[in-house]
OpenMM code with the backbone's topology and positions (N, CA, C; nanometers):
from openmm import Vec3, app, unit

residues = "UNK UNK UNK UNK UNK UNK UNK UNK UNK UNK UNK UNK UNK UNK UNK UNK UNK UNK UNK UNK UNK UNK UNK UNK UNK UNK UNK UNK UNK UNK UNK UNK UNK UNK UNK UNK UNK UNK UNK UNK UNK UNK UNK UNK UNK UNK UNK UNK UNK UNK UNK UNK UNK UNK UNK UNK UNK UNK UNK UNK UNK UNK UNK UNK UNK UNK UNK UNK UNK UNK UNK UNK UNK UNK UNK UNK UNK UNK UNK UNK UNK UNK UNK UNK UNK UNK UNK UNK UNK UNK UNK UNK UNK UNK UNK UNK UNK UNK UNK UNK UNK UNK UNK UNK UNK UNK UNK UNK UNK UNK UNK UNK UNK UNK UNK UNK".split()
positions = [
    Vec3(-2.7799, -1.5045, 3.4507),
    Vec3(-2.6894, -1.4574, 3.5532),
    Vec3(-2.5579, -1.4078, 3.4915),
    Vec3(-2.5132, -1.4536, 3.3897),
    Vec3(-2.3691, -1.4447, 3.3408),
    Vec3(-2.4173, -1.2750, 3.2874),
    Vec3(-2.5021, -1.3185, 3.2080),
    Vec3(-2.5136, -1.1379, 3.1102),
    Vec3(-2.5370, -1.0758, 3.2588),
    Vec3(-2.5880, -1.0676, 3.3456),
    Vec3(-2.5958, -0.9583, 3.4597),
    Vec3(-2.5052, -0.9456, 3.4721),
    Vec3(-2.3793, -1.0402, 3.4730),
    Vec3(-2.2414, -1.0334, 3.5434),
    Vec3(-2.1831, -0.9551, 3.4671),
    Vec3(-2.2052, -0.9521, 3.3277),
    Vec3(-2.0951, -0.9283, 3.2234),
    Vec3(-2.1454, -0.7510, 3.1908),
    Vec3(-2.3053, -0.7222, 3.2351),
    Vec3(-2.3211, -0.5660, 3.2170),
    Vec3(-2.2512, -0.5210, 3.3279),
    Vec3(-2.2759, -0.5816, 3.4330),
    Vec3(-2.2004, -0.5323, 3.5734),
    Vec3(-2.0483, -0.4976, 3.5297),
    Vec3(-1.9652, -0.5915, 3.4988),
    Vec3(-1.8565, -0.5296, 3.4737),
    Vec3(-1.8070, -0.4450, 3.3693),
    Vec3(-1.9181, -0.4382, 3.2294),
    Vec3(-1.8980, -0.3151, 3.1762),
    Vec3(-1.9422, -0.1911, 3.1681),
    Vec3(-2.0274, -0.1633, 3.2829),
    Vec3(-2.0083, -0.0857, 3.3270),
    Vec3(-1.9704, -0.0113, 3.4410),
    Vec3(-1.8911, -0.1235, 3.5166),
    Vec3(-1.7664, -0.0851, 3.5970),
    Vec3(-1.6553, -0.0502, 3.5162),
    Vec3(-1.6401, -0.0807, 3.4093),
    Vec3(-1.5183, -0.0242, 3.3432),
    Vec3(-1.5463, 0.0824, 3.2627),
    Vec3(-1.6588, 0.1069, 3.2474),
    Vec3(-1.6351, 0.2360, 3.1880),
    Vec3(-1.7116, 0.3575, 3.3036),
    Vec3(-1.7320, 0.3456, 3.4042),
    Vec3(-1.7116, 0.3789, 3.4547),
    Vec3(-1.6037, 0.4588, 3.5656),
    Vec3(-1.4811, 0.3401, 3.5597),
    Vec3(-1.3192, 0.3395, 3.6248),
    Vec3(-1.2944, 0.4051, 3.4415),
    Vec3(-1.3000, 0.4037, 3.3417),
    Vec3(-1.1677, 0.4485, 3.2231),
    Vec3(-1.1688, 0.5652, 3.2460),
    Vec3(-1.2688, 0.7176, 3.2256),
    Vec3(-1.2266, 0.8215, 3.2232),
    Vec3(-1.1236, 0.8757, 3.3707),
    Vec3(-1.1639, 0.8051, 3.4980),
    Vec3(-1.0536, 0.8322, 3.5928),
    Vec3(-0.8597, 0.8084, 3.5402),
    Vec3(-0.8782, 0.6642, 3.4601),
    Vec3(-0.7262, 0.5732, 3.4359),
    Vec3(-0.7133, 0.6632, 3.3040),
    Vec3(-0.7412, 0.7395, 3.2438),
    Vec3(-0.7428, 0.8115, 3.1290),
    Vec3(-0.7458, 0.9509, 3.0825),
    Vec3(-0.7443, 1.0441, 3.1852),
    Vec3(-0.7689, 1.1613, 3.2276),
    Vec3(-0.6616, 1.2557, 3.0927),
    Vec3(-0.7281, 1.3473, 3.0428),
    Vec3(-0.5672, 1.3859, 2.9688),
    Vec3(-0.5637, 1.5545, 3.0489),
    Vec3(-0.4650, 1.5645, 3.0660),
    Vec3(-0.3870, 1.6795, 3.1343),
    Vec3(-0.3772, 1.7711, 3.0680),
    Vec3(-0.3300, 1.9327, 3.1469),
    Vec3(-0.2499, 2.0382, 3.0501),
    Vec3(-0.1613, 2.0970, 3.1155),
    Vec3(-0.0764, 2.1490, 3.0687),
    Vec3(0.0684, 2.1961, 3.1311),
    Vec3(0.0710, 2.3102, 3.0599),
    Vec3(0.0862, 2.4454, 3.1359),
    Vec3(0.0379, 2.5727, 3.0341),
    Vec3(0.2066, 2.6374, 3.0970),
    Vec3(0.2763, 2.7295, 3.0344),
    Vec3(0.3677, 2.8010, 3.0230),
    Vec3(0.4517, 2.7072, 3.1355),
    Vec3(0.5247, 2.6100, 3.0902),
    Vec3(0.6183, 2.5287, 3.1383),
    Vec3(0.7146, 2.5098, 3.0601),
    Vec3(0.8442, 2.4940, 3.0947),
    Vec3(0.9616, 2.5114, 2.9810),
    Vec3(0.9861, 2.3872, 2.9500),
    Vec3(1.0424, 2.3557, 2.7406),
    Vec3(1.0495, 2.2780, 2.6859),
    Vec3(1.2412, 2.2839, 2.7236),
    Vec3(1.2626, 2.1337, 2.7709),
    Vec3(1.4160, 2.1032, 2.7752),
    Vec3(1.4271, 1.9630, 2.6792),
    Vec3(1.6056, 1.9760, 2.6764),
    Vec3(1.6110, 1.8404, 2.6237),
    Vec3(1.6800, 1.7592, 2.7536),
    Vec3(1.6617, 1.6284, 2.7739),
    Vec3(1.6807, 1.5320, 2.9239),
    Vec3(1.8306, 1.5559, 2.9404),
    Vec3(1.9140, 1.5668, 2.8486),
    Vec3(2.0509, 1.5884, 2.8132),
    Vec3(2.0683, 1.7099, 2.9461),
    Vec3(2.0408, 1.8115, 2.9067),
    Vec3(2.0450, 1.9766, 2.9433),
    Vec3(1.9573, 2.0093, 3.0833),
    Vec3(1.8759, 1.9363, 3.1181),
    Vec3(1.7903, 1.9397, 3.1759),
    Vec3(1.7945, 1.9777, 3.3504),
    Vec3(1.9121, 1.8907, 3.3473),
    Vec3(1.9531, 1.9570, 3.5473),
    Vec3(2.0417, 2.0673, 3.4901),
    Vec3(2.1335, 2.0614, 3.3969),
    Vec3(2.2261, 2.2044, 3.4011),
    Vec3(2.1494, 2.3346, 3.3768),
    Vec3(2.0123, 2.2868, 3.2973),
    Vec3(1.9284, 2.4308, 3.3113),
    Vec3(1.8780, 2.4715, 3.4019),
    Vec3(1.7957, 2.3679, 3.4885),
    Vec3(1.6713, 2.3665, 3.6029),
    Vec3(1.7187, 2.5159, 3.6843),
    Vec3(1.7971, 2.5607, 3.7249),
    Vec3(1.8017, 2.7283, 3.8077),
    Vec3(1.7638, 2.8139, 3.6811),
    Vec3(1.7908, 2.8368, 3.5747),
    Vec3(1.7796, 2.9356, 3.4717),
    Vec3(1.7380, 2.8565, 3.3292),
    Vec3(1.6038, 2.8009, 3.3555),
    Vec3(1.5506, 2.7040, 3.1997),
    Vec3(1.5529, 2.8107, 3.0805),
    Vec3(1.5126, 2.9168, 3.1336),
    Vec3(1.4993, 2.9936, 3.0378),
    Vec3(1.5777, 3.0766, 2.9318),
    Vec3(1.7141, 3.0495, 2.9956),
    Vec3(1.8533, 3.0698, 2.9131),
    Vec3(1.9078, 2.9636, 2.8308),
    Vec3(1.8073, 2.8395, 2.8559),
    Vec3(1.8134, 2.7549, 2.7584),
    Vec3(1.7818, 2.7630, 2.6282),
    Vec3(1.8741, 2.7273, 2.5748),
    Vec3(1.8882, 2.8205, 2.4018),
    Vec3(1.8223, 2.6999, 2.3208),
    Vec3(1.7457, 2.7839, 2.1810),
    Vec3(1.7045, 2.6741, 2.0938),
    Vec3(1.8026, 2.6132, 2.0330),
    Vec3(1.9165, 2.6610, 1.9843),
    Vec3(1.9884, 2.5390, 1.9039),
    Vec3(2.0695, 2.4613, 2.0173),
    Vec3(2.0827, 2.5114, 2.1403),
    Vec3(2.1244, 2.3662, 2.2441),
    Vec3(2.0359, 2.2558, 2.2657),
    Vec3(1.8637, 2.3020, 2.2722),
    Vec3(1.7661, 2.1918, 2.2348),
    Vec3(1.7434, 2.1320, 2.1301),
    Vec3(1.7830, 2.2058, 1.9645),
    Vec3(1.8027, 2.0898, 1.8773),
    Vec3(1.9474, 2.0209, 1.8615),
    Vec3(2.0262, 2.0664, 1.9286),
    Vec3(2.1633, 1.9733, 1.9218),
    Vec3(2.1165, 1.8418, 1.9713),
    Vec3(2.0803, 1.8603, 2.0940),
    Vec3(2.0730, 1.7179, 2.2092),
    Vec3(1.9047, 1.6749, 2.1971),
    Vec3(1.8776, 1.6661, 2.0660),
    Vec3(1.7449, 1.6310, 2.0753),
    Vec3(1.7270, 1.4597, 2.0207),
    Vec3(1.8563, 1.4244, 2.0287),
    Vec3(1.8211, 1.2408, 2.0181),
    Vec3(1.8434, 1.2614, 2.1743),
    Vec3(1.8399, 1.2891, 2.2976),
    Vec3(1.8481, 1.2701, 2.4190),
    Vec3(1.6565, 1.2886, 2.5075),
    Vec3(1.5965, 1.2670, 2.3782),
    Vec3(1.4160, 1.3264, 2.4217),
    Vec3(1.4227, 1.4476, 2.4689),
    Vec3(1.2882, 1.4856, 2.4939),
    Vec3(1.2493, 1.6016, 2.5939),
    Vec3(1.1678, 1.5993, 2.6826),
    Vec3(1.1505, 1.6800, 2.7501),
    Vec3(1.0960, 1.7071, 2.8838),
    Vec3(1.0197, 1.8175, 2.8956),
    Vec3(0.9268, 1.8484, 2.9983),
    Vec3(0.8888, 2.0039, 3.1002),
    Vec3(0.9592, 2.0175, 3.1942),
    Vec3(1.0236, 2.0957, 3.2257),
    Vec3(1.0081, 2.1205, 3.3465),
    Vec3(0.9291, 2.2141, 3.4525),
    Vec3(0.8485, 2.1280, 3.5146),
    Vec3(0.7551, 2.1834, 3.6151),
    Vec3(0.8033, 2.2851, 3.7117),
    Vec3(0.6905, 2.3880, 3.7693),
    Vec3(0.7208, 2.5041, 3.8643),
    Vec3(0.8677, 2.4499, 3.9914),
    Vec3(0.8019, 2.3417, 4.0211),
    Vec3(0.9088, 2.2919, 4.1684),
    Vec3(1.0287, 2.1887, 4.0638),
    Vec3(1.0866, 2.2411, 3.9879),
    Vec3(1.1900, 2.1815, 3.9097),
    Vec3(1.1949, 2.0036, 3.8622),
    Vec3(1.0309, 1.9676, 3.8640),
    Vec3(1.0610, 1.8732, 3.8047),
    Vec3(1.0564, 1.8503, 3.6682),
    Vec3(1.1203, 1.7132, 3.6429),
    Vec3(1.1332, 1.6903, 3.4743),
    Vec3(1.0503, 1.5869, 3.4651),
    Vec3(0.9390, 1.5890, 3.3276),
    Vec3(0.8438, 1.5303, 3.2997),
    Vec3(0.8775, 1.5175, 3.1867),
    Vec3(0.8933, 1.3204, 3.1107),
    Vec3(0.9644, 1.3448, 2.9702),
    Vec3(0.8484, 1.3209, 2.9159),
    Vec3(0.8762, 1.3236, 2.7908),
    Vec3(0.7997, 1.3433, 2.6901),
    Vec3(0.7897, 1.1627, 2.6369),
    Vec3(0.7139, 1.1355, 2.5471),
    Vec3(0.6723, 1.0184, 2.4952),
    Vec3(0.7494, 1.0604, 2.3181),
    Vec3(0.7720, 0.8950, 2.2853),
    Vec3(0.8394, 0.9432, 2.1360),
    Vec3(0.7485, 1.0165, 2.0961),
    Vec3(0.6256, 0.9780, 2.0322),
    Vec3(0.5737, 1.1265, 1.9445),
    Vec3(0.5499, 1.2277, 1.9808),
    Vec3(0.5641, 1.2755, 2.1422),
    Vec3(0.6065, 1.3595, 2.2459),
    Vec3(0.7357, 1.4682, 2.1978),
    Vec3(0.8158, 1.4192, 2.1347),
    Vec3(0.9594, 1.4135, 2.1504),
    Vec3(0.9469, 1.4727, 2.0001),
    Vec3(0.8919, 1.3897, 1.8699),
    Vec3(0.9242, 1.4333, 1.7538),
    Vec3(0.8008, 1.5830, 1.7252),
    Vec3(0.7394, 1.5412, 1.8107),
    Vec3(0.6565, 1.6930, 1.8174),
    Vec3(0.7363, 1.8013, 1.8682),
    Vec3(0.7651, 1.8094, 1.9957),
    Vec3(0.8661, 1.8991, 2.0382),
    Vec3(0.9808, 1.9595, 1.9346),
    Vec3(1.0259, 1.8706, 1.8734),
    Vec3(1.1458, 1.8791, 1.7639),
    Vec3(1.0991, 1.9732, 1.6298),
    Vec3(0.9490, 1.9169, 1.6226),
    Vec3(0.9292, 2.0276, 1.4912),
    Vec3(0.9046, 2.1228, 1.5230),
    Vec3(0.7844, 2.1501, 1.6257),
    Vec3(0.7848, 2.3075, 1.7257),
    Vec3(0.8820, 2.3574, 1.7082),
    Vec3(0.9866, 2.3148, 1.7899),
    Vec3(1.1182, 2.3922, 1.8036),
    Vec3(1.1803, 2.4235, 1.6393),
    Vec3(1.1611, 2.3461, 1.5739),
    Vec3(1.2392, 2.3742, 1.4377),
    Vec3(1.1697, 2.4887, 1.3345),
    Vec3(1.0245, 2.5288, 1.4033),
    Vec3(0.9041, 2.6043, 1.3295),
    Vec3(0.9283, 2.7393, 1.4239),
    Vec3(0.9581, 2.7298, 1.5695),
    Vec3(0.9560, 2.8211, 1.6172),
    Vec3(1.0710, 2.9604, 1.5445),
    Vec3(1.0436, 3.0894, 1.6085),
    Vec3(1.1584, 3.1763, 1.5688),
    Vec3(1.2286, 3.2101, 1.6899),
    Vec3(1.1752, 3.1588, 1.7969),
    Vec3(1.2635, 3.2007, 1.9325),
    Vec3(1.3519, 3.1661, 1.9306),
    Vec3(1.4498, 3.1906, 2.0389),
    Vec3(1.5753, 3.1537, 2.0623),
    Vec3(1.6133, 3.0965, 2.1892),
    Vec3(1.4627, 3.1340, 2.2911),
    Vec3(1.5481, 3.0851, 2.4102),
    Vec3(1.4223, 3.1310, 2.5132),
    Vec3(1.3641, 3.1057, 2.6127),
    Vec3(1.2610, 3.1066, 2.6802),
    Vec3(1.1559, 3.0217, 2.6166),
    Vec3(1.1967, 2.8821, 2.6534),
    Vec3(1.1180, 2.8060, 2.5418),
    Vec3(0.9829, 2.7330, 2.6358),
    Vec3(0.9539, 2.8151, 2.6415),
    Vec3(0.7813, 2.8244, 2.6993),
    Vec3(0.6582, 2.7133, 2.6326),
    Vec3(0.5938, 2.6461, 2.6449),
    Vec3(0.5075, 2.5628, 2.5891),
    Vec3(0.3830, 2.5196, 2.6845),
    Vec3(0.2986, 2.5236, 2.6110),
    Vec3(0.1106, 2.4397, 2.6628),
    Vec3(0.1264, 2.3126, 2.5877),
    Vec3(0.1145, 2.2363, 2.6809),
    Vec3(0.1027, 2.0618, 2.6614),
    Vec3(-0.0315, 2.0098, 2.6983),
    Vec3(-0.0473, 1.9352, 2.6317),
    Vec3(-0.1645, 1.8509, 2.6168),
    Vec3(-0.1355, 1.7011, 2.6113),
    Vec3(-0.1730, 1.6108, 2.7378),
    Vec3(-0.1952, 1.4741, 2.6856),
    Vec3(-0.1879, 1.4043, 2.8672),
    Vec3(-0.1705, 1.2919, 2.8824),
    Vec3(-0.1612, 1.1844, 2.9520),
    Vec3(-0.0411, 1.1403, 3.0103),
    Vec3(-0.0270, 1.1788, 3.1597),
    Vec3(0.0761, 1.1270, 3.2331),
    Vec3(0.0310, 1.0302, 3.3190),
    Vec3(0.1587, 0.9272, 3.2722),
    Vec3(0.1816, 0.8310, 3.3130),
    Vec3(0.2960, 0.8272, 3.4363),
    Vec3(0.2845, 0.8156, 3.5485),
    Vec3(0.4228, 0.8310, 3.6239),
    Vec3(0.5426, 0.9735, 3.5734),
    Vec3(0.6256, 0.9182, 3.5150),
    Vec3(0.7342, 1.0787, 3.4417),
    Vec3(0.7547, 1.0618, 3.2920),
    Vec3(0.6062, 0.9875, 3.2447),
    Vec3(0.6278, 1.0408, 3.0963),
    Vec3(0.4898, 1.0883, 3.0735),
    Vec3(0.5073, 1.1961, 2.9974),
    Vec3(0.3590, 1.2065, 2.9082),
    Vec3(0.3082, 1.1893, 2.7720),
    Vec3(0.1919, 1.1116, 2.7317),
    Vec3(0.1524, 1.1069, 2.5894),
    Vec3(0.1394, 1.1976, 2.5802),
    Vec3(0.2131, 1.2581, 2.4609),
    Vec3(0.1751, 1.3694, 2.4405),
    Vec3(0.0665, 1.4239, 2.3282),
    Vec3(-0.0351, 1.5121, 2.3291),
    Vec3(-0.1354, 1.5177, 2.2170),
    Vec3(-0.1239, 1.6436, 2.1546),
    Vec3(-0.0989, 1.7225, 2.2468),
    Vec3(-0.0693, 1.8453, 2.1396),
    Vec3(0.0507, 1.9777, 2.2503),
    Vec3(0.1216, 1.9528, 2.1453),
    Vec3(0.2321, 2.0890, 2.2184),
    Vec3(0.2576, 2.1586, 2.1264),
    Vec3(0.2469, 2.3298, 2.2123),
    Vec3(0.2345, 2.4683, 2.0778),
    Vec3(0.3571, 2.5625, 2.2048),
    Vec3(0.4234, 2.6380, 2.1557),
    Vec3(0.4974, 2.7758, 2.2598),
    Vec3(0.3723, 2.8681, 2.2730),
    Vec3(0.4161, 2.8807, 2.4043),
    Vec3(0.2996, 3.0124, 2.4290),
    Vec3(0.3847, 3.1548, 2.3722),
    Vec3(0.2690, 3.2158, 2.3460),
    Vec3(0.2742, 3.3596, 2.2570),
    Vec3(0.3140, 3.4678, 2.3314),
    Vec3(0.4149, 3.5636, 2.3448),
    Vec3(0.4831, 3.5747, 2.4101),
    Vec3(0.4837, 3.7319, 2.3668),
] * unit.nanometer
topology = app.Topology()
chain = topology.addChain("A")
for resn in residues:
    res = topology.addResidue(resn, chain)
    for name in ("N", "CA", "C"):
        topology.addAtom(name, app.Element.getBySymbol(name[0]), res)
């Protein structure tokens, strides 16, 4: 009876993980830093790259179509930082995200600027 019990619940759980585990994508959404983040939200896109590496011990964020801010997770954050430091733009800082939201942060797994 116990092993019936104990397949029963594993495969109730793996059943429930890919729902609690889902990973996301966020395609041409702008990279902010949390700092900058409401003073940009009307015009993100005049948000300049060296104002995002100034205030980049303040994390980062997306901000989504209806102006929300979605932060980033630390290796979220030090990813964003090298992007931005690899990028040559200056300012329409556009990005495809990859990873796992949690409430208003996301793991992040992979963030690149879209090609422009």
């Amino acid at each position: 009876m116990r092993t019936m019990a104990a397949i029963g619940m594993v495969l109730f759980g793996l059943s429930v993980s890919p729902l609690a585990f889902s990973q996301e994508t966020w395609t041409n959404v702008t990279l902010v830093d949390t700092m900058c983040a409401r003073k940009v939200a009307e015009k993100p896109d005049a948000h300049t790259k060296d104002c995002a590496v100034k205030c980049a011990g303040s994390g980062f964020g997306i901000l989504l179509e209806d102006g929300t801010l979605v932060k980033l997770d630390k290796a979220g954050n030090e990813k964003a930082l090298a992007a931005l430091k690899a990028t040559e733009k200056t300012d329409t800082l556009r990005v495809n995200v990859t990873g796992e939201r949690a409430e208003d942060t996301i793991t992040v797994k992979t963030i690149e600027f879209v090609k422009q």
